[in-house]
Structure formats: structure tokens, C-alpha cells
N, C-alpha and C positions, 0 to 999 in steps of 0.2 A: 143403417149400420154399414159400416164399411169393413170392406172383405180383409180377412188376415192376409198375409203380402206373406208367400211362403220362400222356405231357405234353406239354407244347408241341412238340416236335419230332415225335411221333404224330399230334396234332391234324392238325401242317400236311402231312404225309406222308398217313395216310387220310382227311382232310376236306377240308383246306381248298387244296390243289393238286390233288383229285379231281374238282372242280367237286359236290363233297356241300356245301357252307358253304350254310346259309341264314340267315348274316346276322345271326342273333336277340341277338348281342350276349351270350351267355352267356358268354365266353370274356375281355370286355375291360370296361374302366369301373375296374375296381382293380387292375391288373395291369401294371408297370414294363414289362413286355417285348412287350407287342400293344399295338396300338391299331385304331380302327375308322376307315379313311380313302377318301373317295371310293368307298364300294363295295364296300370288303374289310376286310377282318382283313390286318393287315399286321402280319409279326414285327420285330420291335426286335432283338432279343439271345437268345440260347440261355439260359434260365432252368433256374435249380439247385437249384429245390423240388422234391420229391418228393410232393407232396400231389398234384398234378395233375388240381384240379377245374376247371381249361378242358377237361379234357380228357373224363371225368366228365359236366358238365353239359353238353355239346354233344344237341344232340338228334340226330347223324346220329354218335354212337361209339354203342357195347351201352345196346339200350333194351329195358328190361323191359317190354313195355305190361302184363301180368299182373300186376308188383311193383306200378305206377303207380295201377292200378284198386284194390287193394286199397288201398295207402295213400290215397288220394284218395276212395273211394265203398263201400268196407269189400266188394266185391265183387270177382268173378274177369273179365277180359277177354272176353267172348264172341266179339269182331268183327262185334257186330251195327252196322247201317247208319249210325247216327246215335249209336253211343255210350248213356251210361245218363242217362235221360230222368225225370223228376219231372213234368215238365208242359212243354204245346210250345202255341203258341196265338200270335195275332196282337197284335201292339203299336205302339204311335207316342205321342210325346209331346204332351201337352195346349197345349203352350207354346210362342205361336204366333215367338218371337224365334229358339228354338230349331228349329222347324219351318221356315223360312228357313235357317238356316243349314248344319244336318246334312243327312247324308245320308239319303234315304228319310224314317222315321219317324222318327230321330232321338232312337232308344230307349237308345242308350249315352251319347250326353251327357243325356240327362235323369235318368239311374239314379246314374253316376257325381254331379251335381250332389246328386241327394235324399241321397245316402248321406254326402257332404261335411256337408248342411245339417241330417242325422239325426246327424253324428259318428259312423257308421260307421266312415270313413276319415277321415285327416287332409290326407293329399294322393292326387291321382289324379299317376298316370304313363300320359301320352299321346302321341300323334303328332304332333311340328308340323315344319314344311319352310320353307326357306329362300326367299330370291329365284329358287335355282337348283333348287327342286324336290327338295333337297337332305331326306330325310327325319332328325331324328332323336328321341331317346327326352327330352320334358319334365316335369318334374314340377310340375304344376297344384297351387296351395293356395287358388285359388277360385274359384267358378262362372264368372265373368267369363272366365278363363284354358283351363277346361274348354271353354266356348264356343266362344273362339280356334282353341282346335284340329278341332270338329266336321269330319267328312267322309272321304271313304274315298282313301288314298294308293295302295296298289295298288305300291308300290315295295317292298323288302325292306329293312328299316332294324333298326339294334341297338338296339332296345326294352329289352332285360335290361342295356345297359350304363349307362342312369339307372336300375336297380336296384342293380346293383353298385358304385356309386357315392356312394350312401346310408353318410351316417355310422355306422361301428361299432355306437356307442352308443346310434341314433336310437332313440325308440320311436315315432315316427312310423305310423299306420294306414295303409297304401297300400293305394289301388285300382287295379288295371294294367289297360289293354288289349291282348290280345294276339293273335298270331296262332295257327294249328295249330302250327307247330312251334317256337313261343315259349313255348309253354305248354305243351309237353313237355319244354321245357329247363326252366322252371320247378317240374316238377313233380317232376321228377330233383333239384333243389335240395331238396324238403322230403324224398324220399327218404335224402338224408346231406348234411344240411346243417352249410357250411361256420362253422368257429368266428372266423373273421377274417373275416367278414362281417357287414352290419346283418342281424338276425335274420328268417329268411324268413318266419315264424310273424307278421311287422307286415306280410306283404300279407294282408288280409281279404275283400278280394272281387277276382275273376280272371273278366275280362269277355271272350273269345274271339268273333272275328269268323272269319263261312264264310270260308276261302279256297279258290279250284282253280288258283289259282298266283299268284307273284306275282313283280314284274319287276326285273332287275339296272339299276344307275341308272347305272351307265356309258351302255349299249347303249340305254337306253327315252332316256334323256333327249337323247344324241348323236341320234337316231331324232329327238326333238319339234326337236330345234334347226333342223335340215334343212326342217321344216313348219313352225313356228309360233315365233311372237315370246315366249319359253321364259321372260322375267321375268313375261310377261302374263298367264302359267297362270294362275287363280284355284283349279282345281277337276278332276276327273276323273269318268268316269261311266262304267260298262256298265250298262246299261240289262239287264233281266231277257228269257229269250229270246221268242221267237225273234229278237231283233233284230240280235245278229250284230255289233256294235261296240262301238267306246270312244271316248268323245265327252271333248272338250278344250276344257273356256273357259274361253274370255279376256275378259276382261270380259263386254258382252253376245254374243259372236260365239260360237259353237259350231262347231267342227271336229271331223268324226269320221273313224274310221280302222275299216277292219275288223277283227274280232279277229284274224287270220290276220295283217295286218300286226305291231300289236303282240304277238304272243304270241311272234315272232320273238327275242324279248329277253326273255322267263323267264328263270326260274332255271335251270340245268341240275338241283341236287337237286330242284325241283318234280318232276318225273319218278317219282321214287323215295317221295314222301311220300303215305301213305294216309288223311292227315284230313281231310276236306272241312268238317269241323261245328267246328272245335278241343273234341274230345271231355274235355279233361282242363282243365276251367274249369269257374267256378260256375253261369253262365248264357252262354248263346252265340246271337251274333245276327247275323242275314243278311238279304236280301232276300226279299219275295214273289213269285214271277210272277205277276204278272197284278194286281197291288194295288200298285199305286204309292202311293206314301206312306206305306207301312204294313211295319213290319221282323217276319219271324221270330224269335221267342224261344224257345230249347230250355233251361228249370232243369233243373241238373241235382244241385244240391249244396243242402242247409238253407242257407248261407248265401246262393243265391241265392235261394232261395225267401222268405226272411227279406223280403229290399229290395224283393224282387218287390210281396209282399203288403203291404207301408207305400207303395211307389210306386201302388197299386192304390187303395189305403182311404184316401188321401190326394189321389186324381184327379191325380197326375202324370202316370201313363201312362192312355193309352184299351184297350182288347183288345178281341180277340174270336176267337174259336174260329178256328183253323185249316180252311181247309177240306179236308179227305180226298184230293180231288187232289192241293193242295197239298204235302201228307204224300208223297202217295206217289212224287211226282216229287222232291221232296229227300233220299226212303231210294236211289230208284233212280240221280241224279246220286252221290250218296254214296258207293254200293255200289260204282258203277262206278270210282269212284277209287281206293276201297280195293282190288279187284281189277287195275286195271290199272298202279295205284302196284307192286303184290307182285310180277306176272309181268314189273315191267321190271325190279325186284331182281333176280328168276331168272334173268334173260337176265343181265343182268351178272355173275352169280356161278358162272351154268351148275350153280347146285342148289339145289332145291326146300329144300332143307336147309339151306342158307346162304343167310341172310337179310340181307345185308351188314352194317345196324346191329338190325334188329329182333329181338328174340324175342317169341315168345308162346305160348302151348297148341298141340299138334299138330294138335287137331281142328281149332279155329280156324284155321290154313295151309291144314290137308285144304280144310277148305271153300271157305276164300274162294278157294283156286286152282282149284279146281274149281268154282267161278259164273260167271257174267258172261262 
């Protein structure tokens, strides 16, 4: 007998009324009967396709991380800290217009631009937000545009619905940035990709930002309205520890909040997600403690390696060795997510053995439930 092929009414039955949606926009952008509004996935109409890749690409239905590692880095899933590494070392952009305006080092708008102006890519898909803080997914065709968008949003927005959006027929080169569990929706697309879609094989380079969570824009932005003059945002900031906040300006004024206030308005699926590094992208890039100005870089893929070493032998980017601390405080924040991600799964599902979306190697559960 062959298995029912489940869909939108699944989707919104174990995802997306479970407080599991995080948003990624895998599910909407070509699709008559969703759409992404204010916050949510909202359904239109009971759809009568059987193909059911909303349902498929979602990154919180059945996810192989074994099947994903293999297709993506020709290896088995270990559940080691940081995912599989090529090279890990310190970055920031050379480029002082870009240095004003990103964030940190300002390593993903300088990379995404070389790659633009190498013809790597023909267009980047980035983050840009509205008057009202409003996040959604753009597609950049030039450095000027890539610019516009620099800086870290920290909201959860449908990044994959300007992916699915992309003409049929494009052959367009895309660079995306994404987040952890964007880039497992993504990466479940090159897994059985769809034929009534632009071809997933025109994304060439997949840029992943750390995340340890990120915020529902109903609740964060109702939250900033209550405090602060919310068209005047310019920008957001957590500052690297120990400091303990989220700093909001507006023009020149800085307003901070504890993290304990804003973490109040996460995601509910944050809970449940164990990537702190977005482990399934070509290079992945985060913050320093203690080195301001200057971004984390993990390659992990030849194709990130590729832009790496042109952005390098070109003096786009500056580097410099990681320092060993450094290292070893991002495996152990890491670790600890990927362990406390798995045993809130357990609590929810009350067995070690049911992992509510994930699967992976036994030993790999053995272990990570038994660390941290």
C-alpha cells in the first residue's frame, strides 16, 4: 500500500496550529491557498493537490538530518557541536561604507556583493523590513540593494517565499541568506525537488546566520510599540555576552531591554530547534565575544570555500584565526542547544524514541541525550 502524501490540512494540524511554524516561508510565495500575513501562514482554501511539498519542505514535518548530510556534504550526521567544518577563522569587511552599515563585521553583505560582482550569483535573496519592522524575503540584483538590506532583524520572517516565487524558467544564480531552520527547509527542497518550481540547483551559495532564537513579530513589535517610537527603529543589537540585552535605535538614541524581557515573544518552535550554527549552508556566520567588529566564519561546503578564498586573494574580507576560547565557547553554547532543543522534543512526546519532526542515527540521540 502506498503511504498518503500529506498537505496542507497536515501542515496546519501538526505545524502550524502547534505553535511548531517557524515562519521560513517554505510552504507560501506559489501557492493559491496560503499565504504569509502579519506573522503567520494563513490558509485560503482546502487545496486538492496531492503532491504536498508545503507539507514536505516544512522544516518542523519528518526531517532526515542523516539524508540532508549526505546529500549536502557527501557525509553521515554525527551531531557533532558546530556541524561539518572546512575551515572556521575570524572575518570583517575591508569596506569602510559597508562597515557603517552592517552588522558586526559585515562579512555577509561583503561576500554576497564579491559573489554578485565575481558572477557567482545573479541576484542575492535578503532581509529587508518595512516602516513597521515588518520583515520580508528581497531579491537584491545589486550591490547598492545588498547594502540596503545589511543588519541583523532577529524577527522570523518567510525568506523561502522570494524563493518560491522565482519564475519557473529563471536561470537566475541566487545567493540566499538564511537562517537554521530556513536552511533545512532548503535543504529538504534539493533533497526532492519540486518540478513546478524555479530550479533549486540556480541557488549557488546558502549564507546561514547563528541563531538561538528568534522573535514572533506580532508579540516583539506590539512589545517595542508600548516603549519606543516603532517607525523610528533604524536597527537592533544583542551585543555578545555577558551583557545581557537588546539594544533599539532610533536614530541616534539607544534603548535597551533585557534579554529576559524580549525573549518573552520567541518563537514557541525555538524550543524545539537544535541548530545554533545553521549547519546545512555553505558558510555560516555569527558573532564574536569579545571582538567587536569582527564576524565568525564556519566553511563548510567547496562552494563556500570557493568565495571565501576570491574574497581573501582579492582583500575583500580581513581574517584572522579564531581564537581557541572562542572555539570552544560556540561548540559549548551549540551543544547546549542541541541538547536542550532534543530533551524539550522528549518532554513533549514523553519518548526518547519519538523525536516529533527529527530523525537521525541512534547513536547520535544516545548521545546528545545523554550530554549536557
Amino acid at each position: 500500500m502506498v503511504a498518503k502524501t500529506k498537505g496542507i490540512k497536515e501542515l496546519f494540524d501538526e505545524v502550524i496550529d502547534t505553535g511548531l511554524c517557524a515562519s521560513c516561508g517554505a510552504c507560501v510565495g506559489d501557492c493559491p491557498y496560503m499565504v504569509y500575513y502579519k506573522g503567520k501562514v494563513r490558509m485560503l482554501d482546502l487545496c486538492g493537490r496531492d503532491e504536498g511539498h508545503c507539507y514536505e519542505y516544512c522544516p518542523r514535518t519528518r526531517t532526515d538530518l542523516d539524508s540532508l548530510s549526505r546529500k549536502l556534504f557527501a557525509k553521515p550526521y554525527d551531531g557533532s557541536e558546530i556541524g561539518t567544518v572546512k575551515d572556521i577563522f575570524m572575518a570583517r569587511s575591508t569596506d569602510p561604507k559597508i562597515l557603517k552599515k552592517a552588522q558586526y563585521g559585515g562579512t555577509v553583505t561583503a561576500l554576497l556583493a564579491l559573489a554578485l560582482a565575481e558572477k557567482a550569483i545573479d541576484k542575492a535573496i535578503l532581509c529587508r523590513t518595512d516602516k513597521d519592522r515588518m520583515p520580508a524575503g528581497h531579491v537584491a540584483s545589486s550591490a547598492k540593494e545588498i547594502l540596503q538590506c545589511a543588519g541583523s532583524n532577529y524577527i522570523a520572517y518567510p525568506a523561502l517565499e522570494a524563493l518560491n516565487r522565482m519564475p519557473r524558467g529563471s536561470r537566475d544564480r541566487l545567493g540566499i541568506v538564511l537562517t537554521p531552520c530556513q536552511s533545512i527547509a532548503l535543504a529538504k527542497m534539493r533533497l526532492n525537488p519540486a518540478n513546478h518550481r524555479a530550479d533549486i540547483d540556480n541557488v549557488s551559495l546558502v549564507v546561514g546566520l547563528f541563531c538561538t532564537w528568534a522573535l514572533a513579530y506580532d508579540g516583539f513589535t506590539g512589545f517595542l510599540r508600548e516603549n519606543v517610537d516603532l517607525p523610528k527603529v533604524k536597527k537592533f543589537d544583542i551585543p555578545p555576552p555577558p551583557a545581557n540585552r537588546f539594544d533599539v535605535y532610533t536614530g541616534k538614541e539607544v534603548k535597551s531591554f533585557t534579554l529576559d524581557e524580549v525573549r518573552q515573544h520567541r518563537m514557541p518552535t525555538c524550543a524545539y530547534c537544535l541548530d545554533m550554527t545553521a549547519e546545512f549552508s555553505d558558510i555560516s556566520v555569527g558573532a564574536v565575544e569579545g571582538k567587536e567588529g569582527w564576524n565568525t566564519v564556519i566553511v563548510r561546503s567547496k562552494r563556500g570555500a570557493d568565495i571565501i578564498e576570491t574574497a581573501v586573494r582579492k582583500g575583500v574580507l580581513e581574517t584572522r584565526a579564531l581564537p581557541q576560547q572562542n572555539l570552544a565557547h560556540l561548540e559549548e553554547a551549540s551543544l547546549l542547544k542541541k541538547t536542550r532543543g532534543l530533551k524539550e522534543i522528549v518532554s513533549r512526546t514523553g519518548s526518547r524514541n519519538d523525536l516529533l519532526y527529527l530523525e537521525m542515527p541512534d547513536d547520535v540521540r544516545e548521545g546528545l541525550l545523554g550530554s549536557g
